[in-house]
N, C-alpha and C positions, 0 to 999 in steps of 0.2 A: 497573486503569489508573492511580489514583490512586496505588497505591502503586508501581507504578513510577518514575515522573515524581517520586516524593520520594526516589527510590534514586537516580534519577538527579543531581537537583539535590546529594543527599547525598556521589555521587561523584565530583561537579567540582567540590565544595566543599573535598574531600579534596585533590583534585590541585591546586586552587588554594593552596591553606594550603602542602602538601610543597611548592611552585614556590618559595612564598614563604619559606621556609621556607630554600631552598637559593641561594636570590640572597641571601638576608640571612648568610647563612654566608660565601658567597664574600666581601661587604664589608664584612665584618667581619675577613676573613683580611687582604683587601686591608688594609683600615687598619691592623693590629696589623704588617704587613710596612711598611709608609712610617712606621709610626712609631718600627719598629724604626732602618732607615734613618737618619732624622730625626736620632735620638738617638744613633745612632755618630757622625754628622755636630756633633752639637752639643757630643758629648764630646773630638773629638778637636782643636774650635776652642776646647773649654773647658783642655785639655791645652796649647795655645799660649796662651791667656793665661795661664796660670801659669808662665809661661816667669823665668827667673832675669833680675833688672836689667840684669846685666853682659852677659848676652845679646841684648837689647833695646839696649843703648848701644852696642854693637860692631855688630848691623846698623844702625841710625841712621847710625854711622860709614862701615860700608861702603857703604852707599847714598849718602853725598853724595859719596863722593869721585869723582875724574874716570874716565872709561872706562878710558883706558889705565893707570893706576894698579892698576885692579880685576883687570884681565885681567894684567900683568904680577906683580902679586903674587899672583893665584888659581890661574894656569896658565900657566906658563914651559914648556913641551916637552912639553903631552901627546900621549899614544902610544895606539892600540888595544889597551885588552886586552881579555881574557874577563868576562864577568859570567854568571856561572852564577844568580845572584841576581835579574837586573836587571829583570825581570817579576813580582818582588815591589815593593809598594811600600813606603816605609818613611813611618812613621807617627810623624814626630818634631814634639817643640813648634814652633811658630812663634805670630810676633805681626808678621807683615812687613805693611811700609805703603808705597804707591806711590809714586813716584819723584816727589818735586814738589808732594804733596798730601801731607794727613794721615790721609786714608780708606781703610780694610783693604783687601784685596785680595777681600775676601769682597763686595765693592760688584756687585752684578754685572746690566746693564738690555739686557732682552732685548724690541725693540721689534715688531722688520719682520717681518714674513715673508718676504722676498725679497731678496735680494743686492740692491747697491745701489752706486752709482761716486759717492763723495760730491764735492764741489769741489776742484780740484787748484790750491794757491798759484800756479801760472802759466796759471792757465785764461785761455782767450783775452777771454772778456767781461770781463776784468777787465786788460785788455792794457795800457789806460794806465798803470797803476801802476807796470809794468817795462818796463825796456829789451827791445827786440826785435832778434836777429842775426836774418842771414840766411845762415849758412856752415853747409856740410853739409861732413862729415868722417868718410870710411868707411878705418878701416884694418883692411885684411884679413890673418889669419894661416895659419897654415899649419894649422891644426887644423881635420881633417874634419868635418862635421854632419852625416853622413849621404848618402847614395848617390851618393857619391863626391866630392860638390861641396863646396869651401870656402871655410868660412861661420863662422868664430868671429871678429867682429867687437865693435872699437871704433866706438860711432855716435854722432851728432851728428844731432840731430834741427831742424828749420828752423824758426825762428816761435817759437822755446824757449830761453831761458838760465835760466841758475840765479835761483833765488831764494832758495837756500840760505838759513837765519838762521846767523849768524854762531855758534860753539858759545862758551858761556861757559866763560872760562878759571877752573876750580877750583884755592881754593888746595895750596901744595905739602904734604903730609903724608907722614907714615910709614905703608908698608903695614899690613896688620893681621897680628897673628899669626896665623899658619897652624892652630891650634887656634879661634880667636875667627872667622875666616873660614867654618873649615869646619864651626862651627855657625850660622854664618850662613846659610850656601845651602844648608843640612840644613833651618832654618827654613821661609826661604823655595820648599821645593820640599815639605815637609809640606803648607804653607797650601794650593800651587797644585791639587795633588794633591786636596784638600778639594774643595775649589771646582769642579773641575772634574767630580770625581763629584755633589755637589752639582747642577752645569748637566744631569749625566745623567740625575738624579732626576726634577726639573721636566721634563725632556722629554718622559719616560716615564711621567707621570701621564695618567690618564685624564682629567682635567682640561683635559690639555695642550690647546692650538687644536693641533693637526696636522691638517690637512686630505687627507690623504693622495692629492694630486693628483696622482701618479705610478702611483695603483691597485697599491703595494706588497701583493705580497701572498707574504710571507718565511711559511716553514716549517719551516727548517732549524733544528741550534743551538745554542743561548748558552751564553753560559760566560765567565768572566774566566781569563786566560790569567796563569798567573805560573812558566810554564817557562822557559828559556833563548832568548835573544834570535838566536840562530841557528838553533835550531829553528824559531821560528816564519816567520823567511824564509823559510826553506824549504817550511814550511806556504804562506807567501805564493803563492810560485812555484806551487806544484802547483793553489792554488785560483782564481788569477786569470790570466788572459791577456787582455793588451793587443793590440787587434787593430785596423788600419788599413782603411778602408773602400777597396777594390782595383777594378779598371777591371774585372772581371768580375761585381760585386755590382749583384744588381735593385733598386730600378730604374734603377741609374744608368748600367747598363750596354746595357739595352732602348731609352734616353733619350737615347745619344750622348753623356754625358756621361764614360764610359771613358776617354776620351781625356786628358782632366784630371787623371785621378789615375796616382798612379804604382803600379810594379808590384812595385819591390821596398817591403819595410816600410822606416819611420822608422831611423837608423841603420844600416842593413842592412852587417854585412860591417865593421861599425865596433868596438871596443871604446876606451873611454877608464880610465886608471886612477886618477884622482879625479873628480867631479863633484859642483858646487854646483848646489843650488837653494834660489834666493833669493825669500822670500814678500817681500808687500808692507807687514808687519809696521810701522806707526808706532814701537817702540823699536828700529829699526835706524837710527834718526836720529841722527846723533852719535855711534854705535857705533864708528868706525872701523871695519872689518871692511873693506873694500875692497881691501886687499892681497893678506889671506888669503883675499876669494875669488877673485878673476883668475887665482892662484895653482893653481888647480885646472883640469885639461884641459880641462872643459866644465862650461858653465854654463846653467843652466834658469832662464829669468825669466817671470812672468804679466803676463796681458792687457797693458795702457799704461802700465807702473811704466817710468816713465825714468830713465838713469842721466846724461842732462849734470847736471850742478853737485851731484851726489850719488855720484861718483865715488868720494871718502872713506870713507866708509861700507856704500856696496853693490856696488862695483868698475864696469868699464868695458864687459868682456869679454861676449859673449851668445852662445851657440849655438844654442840651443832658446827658442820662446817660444810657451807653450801660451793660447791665447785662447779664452774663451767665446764663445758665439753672440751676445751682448750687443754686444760690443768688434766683434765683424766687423757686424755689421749696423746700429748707429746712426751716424750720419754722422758727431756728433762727437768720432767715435773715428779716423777721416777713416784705416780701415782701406786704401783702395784704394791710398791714394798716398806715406801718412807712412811716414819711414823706418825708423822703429820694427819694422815690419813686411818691413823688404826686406834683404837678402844672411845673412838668417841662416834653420835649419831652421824653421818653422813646425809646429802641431798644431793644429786648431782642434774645441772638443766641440761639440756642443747635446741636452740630453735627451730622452729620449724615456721613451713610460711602461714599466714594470717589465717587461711583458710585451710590448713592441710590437714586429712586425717591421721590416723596415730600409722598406719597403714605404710600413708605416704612420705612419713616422716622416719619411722623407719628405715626406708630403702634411700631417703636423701636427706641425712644428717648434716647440721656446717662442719662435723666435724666427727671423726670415727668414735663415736661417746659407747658404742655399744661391746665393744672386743672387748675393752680394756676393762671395763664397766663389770661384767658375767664374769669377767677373770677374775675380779676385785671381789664378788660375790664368791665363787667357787673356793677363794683361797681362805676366806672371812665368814664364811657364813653363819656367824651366830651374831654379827656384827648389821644391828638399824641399818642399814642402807637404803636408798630412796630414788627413783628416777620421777623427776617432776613430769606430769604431764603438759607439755609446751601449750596446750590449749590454756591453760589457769594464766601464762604469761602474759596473752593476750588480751585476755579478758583483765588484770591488772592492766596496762597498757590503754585499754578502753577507757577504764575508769580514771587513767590520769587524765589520757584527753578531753574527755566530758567537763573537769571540773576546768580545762586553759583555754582561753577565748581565741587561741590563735593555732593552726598546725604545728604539730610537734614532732619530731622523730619519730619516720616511721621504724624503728628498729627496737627490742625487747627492751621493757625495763631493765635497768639495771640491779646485779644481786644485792645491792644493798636495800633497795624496794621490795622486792621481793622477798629478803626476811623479813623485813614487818609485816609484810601479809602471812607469813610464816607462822610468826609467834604471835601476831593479836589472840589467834583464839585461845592460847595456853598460858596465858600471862597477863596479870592483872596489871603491870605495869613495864611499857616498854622504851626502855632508853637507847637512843642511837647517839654514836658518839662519834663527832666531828662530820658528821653528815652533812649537815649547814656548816659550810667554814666557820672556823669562830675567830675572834683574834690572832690566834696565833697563825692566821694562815702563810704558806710558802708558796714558792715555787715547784715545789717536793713532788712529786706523783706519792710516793708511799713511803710509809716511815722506814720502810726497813730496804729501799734500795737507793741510788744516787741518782735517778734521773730526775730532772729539773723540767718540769712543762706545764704553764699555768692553764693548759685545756683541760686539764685532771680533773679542775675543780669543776669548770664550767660544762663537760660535756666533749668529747669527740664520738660517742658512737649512739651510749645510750641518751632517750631521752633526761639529761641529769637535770637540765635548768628547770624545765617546767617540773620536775621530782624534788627539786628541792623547795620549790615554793610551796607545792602543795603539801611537804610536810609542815611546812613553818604554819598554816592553816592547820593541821591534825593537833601541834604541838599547843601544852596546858601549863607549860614552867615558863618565868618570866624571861623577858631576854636576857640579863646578866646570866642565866643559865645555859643559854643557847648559845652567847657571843663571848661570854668569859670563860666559863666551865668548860663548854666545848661539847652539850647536847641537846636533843632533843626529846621530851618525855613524851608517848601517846599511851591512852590507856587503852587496856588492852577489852576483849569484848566483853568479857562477864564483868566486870567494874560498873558497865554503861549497862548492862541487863539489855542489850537491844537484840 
C-alpha cells in the first residue's frame, strides 16, 4: 500500500515538473517573439535616426510651411492609379516631429478604456464667452440619401456660431523640391507605420488591460495582408455585410415597433460616384480641405462634428451621419431636436456582445439607443433613419482581425470603419480624409473641440492601429495623397465588378 501511494505521489510529481515544464517553454517562446518584435521596432526608429541632415532640414521645412503651399506643391492633379505594391509596407528612414512641438511622433499615451466626447470650444456651459445666433439655415440639394428622399444638406445648427481661431498666416516660401519632398513624406509615413505597429504590439500583450467585455471569442485567421489593394475589397465584400435592422426583425417586430423602421436598406436603389467621409480628426483644423470635400456626391460625417464656422476645412455638405448610442441617448447631445440630426440620412449603432442575438441585445444595450431612437422616428418619420444591426459590426471586426498577425481589440470597429463598409457598395469611389494621420497631425482629439490627447490617433477603445493599417492596404492614391492631402481613396465595389 505504501508503495503505491509513493508511485502515486512519484507520478503527479512527474506530471507536475512536464506542466511546468511546458508553461515555461511557451514563455519563453513568447518572450524571444515580443522581443523579436521589439527589436525590429527599435531597429527601424534606429534606421530613422540615422537619417541624412539634409533630410531632417527639408522636413523641418516642410512642416512649417502653410497648408496650401504643401498641398499645391506635393499634389497638383492626383489621379487613381494601380498599386500592385501598396499592401506592402515600405520601411524608409524617418526622424518626423509633430507639428507645433518638438516631440517624435513615437510619443504615444494610451489612457481610457472607453470612448469619450471631450469639451467642444462652443460648448454651452461655457456660452458666455461667445456670441450666440439664433438663425437656422437648411439648404437642400438635389442629391439623394437614400429611399428616395432628398437630403444632402447645407446646416446651420441654432445656439452655435463659430469659434473658429483665426489660421496663422505662414510666411511666403518656395516649394520644396520634388525629390526633398518626396523623402519627406517617405519619412514621415515610415515613423507612422512604426508606431502604429508598435500600438499593435502593446495591445496584443498578455499584459495588455483588455477586459474583453464583448465575450469576444474569434477563431478564425491571421495574417498580414500585403496583396493588392483591389483584391482585398473584394475580400472585404465577400466577408462583410452591412445589414439594417428591418420592421420584420424580433423583437421589434413582436413589440410594434416595425412600424418605425423602414423596409427598404440605407441607400437603397441609390448609387453616388464619389463619396467623402470625413472623421473628426483634430489635424483637419486649418486643413483647408472644405472645397474638395463638398466637391464629392455624398458625404458621411460622425456623431456631433459640426460644420458652421468650420466650413473651410471640413465642407458644408452632409448626407449620411452615423451616430453611436452615446450621441443618441445623452441629453447633451439634445439628439431629438438639434438639427444636426434632421433633413439628412441617419445610421445609428450600439453594441452588443460577440455572440448576442438581436433578442439579447435588445434587453441589454451599452447604452439606452432605443427610447430616444423610436422617439426620433415618431417625430421624423419621413426622415432615412437606420438602426445597424450590431451583428454586421462584428463581422467587420472579424475581417480586420483576419487580415493583423497579432490580437487586436476586442471592442467594435470604430465608426469611421464602419462607414467604408457603408458606402463601398454605393460609390464608385471612396475617400476618407485624415483617417491615416497625415502631416498635419496634432495633439488635437477633434477639429472642432480643445482637447489635446495623442491616444485619438492611436486608439483608446476601438481597434484604430490595426484599422488604420489595414486601410493604408485598401488605399490606390499615392502617398503624397495620403500624408500631404490628408486621404485615403478605396474603390468602391462596382468599380472592382467583384
Amino acid at each position: 500500500m505504501t508503495k503505491k501511494v509513493a508511485m502515486r505521489a512519484v507520478a503527479v510529481s512527474v506530471w507536475i515538473f512536464i506542466n511546468l515544464v511546458f508553461v515555461g517553454m511557451c514563455g519563453y517562446i513568447y518572450l524571444l517573439w515580443s522581443q523579436y518584435w521589439q527589436y525590429v521596432a527599435r531597429h527601424q526608429l534606429g534606421t530613422a535616426a540615422s537619417a541624412s541632415e539634409s533630410l531632417q532640414s527639408a522636413y523641418s521645412q516642410f512642416r512649417s510651411e502653410s497648408s496650401d503651399e504643401r498641398v499645391l506643391a506635393a499634389a497638383s492633379g492626383v489621379s487613381m492609379v494601380s498599386t500592385s505594391n501598396q499592401g506592402k509596407a515600405t520601411e524608409r528612414s524617418s526622424h518626423g516631429k509633430r507639428r507645433g512641438n518638438n516631440r517624435s511622433v513615437s510619443s504615444v499615451i494610451v489612457k481610457n478604456s472607453q470612448p469619450r466626447f471631450p469639451k467642444p470650444r462652443n460648448d454651452p456651459e461655457e456660452e458666455s464667452e461667445f456670441e450666440v445666433g439664433n438663425k437656422i439655415g437648411v439648404n437642400v440639394t438635389n442629391g439623394k440619401c437614400g429611399g428616395g428622399h432628398e437630403c444632402s444638406v447645407s446646416q446651420e445648427e441654432p445656439d452655435r456660431v463659430s469659434t473658429k481661431k483665426k489660421k496663422p498666416s505662414a510666411p511666403k516660401s518656395s516649394p520644396l523640391p520634388q525629390d526633398k519632398l518626396d523623402a519627406s513624406i517617405a519619412a514621415y509615413k515610415s515613423q507612422m507605420v512604426v508606431q502604429l505597429r508598435r500600438v499593435l504590439l502593446e495591445e496584443s500583450s498578455v499584459f495588455a488591460r483588455d477586459k474583453n467585455v464583448y465575450n469576444v471569442q474569434y477563431s478564425g485567421p491571421r495574417g498580414a495582408y500585403t496583396g493588392r489593394a483591389q483584391d482585398l475589397v473584394c475580400e472585404l465584400k465577400k466577408s462583410v455585410s452591412i445589414r439594417m435592422i428591418s420592421p420584420v426583425d424580433n423583437p421589434f417586430g413582436s413589440l410594434g415597433l416595425g412600424k418605425y423602421l423602414h423596409k427598404d436598406s440605407l441607400f437603397a436603389n441609390t448609387h453616388f460616384n464619389t463619396c467623402a467621409i470625413v472623421t473628426n480628426a483634430g489635424s483637419l483644423f486649418g486643413s483647408d480641405l472644405g472645397g474638395l470635400i463638398d466637391s464629392h456626391d455624398a458625404v458621411l460625417r460622425f456623431n456631433h462634428a459640426p460644420t458652421i464656422g468650420y466650413e473651410s476645412d471640413v465642407g458644408s455638405k452632409t448626407t449620411l451621419r452615423i451616430v453611436n448610442s452615446q450621441v443618441v441617448s445623452k441629453a447633451r447631445f439634445n439628439f431629438l431636436h438639434s438639427p444636426l440630426y434632421k433633413n439628412i440620412s441617419l445610421l445609428a449603432w450600439d453594441p452588443s456582445n460577440y455572440t448576442s442575438t438581436l433578442e439579447e441585445w435588445y434587453n441589454h444595450p451599452d447604452f439606452d439607443l432605443f427610447t430616444p431612437y423610436f422617439q426620433h422616428r415618431a417625430f421624423h418619420q419621413d426622415q432615412p433613419s437606420y438602426l445597424l444591426d450590431p451583428r454586421s459590426q462584428w463581422s467587420l471586426w472579424d475581417f480586420v482581425q483576419a487580415h493583423i498577425p497579432v490580437r487586436i481589440r476586442r471592442n467594435p470597429p470604430s465608426s469611421g470603419f464602419l462607414g467604408l463598409a457603408v458606402m463601398l457598395p454605393h460609390c464608385s469611389l471612396v475617400d476618407l480624409f485624415e483617417y491615416v494621420p497625415s502631416m498635419r497631425l496634432t495633439k488635437r482629439c477633434h477639429y472642432f473641440d480643445v482637447a489635446e490627447d495623442e491616444s485619438c490617433t492611436f486608439g483608446v477603445w476601438h481597434p484604430l492601429a490595426a484599422e488604420k493599417l489595414l486601410s493604408l492596404s485598401l488605399n490606390i492614391v499615392p502617398d503624397h495623397a495620403v500624408f500631404a492631402d490628408g486621404y485615403v481613396r478605396v474603390p468602391g465595389y462596382s468599380t472592382l465588378k467583384c
